[in-house]
FIDODO-518896 format. One record per residue: residue number from 1; residue in three letters; x, y, z of N, C-alpha, C in turn. Coordinates in steps of 0.02 Angstrom, whole numbers. Last residue first. Layout:
// FIDODO-518896
SITE	NUM	ALA	X	Y	Z	X	Y	Z	X	Y	Z .
...
// end
This chain:
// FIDODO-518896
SITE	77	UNK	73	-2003	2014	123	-1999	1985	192	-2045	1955 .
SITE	76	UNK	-89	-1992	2025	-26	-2030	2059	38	-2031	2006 .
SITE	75	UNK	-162	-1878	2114	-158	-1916	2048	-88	-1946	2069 .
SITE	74	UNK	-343	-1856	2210	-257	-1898	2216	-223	-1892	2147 .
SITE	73	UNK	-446	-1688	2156	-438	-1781	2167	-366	-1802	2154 .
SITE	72	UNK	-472	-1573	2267	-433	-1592	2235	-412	-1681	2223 .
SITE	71	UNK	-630	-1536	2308	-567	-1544	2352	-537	-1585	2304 .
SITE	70	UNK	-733	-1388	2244	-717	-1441	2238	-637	-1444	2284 .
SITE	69	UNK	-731	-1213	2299	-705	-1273	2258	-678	-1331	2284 .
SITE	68	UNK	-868	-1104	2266	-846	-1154	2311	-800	-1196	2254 .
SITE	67	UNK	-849	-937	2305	-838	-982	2246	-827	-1058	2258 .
SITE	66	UNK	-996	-835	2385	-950	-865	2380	-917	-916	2312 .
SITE	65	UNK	-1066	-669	2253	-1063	-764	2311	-981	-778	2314 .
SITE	64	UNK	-1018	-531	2294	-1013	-579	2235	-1028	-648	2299 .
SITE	63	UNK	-1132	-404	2359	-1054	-465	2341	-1068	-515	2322 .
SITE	62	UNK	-1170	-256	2297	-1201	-316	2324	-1138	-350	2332 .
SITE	61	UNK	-1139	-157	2245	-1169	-119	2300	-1182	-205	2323 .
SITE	60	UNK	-1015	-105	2141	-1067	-151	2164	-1060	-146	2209 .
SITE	59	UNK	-939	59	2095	-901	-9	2158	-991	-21	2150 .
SITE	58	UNK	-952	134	1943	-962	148	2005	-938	66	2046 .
SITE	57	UNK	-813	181	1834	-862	131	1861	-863	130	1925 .
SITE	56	UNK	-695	231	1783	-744	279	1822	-812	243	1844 .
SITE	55	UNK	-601	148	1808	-593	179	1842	-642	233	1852 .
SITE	54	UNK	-608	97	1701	-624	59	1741	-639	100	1808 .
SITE	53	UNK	-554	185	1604	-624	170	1571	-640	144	1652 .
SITE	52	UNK	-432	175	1636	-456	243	1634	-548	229	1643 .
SITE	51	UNK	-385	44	1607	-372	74	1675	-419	145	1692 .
SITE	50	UNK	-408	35	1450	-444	12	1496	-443	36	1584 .
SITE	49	UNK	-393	236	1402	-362	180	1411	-407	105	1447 .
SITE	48	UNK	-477	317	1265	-437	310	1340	-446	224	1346 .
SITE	47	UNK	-399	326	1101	-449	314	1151	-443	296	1218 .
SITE	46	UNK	-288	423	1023	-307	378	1065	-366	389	1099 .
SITE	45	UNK	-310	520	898	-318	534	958	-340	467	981 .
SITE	44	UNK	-195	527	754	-258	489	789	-249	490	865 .
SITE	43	UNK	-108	651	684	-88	579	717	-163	564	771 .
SITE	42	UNK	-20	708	576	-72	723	610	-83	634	632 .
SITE	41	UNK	109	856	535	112	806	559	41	778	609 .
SITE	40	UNK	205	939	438	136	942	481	141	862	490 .
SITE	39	UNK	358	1008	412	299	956	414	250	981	455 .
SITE	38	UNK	469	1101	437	424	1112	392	357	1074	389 .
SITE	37	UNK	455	1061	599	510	1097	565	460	1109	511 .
SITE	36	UNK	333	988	640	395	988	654	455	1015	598 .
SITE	35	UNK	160	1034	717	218	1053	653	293	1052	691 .
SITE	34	UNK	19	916	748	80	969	762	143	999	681 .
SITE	33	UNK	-134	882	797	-74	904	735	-30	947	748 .
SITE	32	UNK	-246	743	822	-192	804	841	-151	800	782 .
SITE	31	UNK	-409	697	802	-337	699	794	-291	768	817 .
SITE	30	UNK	-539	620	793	-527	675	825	-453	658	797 .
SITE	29	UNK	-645	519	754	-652	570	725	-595	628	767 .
SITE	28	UNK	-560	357	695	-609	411	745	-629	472	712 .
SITE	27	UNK	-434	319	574	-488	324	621	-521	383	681 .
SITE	26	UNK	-395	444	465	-387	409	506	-458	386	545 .
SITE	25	UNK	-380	366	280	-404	378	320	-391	366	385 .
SITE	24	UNK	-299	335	167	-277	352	228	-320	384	283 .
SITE	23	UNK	-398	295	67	-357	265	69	-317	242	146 .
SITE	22	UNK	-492	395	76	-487	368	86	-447	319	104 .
SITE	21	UNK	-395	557	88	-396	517	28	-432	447	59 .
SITE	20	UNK	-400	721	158	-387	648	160	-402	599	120 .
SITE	19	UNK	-422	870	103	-442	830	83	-412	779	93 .
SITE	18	UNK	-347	999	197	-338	978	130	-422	909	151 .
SITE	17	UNK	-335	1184	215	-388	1118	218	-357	1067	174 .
SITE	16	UNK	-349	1345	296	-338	1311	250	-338	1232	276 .
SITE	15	UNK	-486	1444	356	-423	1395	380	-388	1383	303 .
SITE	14	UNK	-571	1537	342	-512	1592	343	-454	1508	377 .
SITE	13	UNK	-690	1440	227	-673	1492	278	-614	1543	290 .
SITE	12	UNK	-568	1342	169	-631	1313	206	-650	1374	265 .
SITE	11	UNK	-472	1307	31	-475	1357	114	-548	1347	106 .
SITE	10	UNK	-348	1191	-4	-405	1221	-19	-421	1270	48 .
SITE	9	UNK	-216	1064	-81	-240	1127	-13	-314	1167	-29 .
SITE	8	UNK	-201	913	-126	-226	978	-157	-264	1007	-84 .
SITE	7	UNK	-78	787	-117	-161	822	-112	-163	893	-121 .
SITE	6	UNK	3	642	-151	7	700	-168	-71	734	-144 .
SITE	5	UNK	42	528	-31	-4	526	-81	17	641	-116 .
SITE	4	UNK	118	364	40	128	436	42	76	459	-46 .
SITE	3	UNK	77	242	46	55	276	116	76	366	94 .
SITE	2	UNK	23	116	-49	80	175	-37	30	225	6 .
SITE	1	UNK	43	-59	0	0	0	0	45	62	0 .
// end
């Protein structure tokens, strides 16, 4: 797959704009963009993390049953 594509700038208002190519589409809808020396540079806004996600779940208000286990059958070696 070629990842590098030629595109055409356009102004959208008082921004300027280009047009993403299917091809390279990023996921989601949000991204960051920075400029390193001459480049631009635009890179897909992670989705928060599982630790993050878990962490805003409220604590069960009930407890879990006990887990009963079975007593381990002889094996003979």
């Amino acid at each position: 797959m070629n990842t590098e594509r030629q595109v055409r700038l356009f102004r959208n208002g008082r921004n300027q704009a280009l047009r993403i190519p299917r091809d390279l589409e990023l996921p989601g809808r949000a991204a960051t963009l920075r400029k390193e020396g001459p480049r631009l540079i635009i890179e897909p806004v992670a989705g928060p993390s599982l630790l993050a996600v878990l962490a805003k779940l409220k604590p069960l208000e009930e407890g879990l049953p006990p887990i009963l286990r079975p007593l381990a059958e002889p094996v003979e070696l």
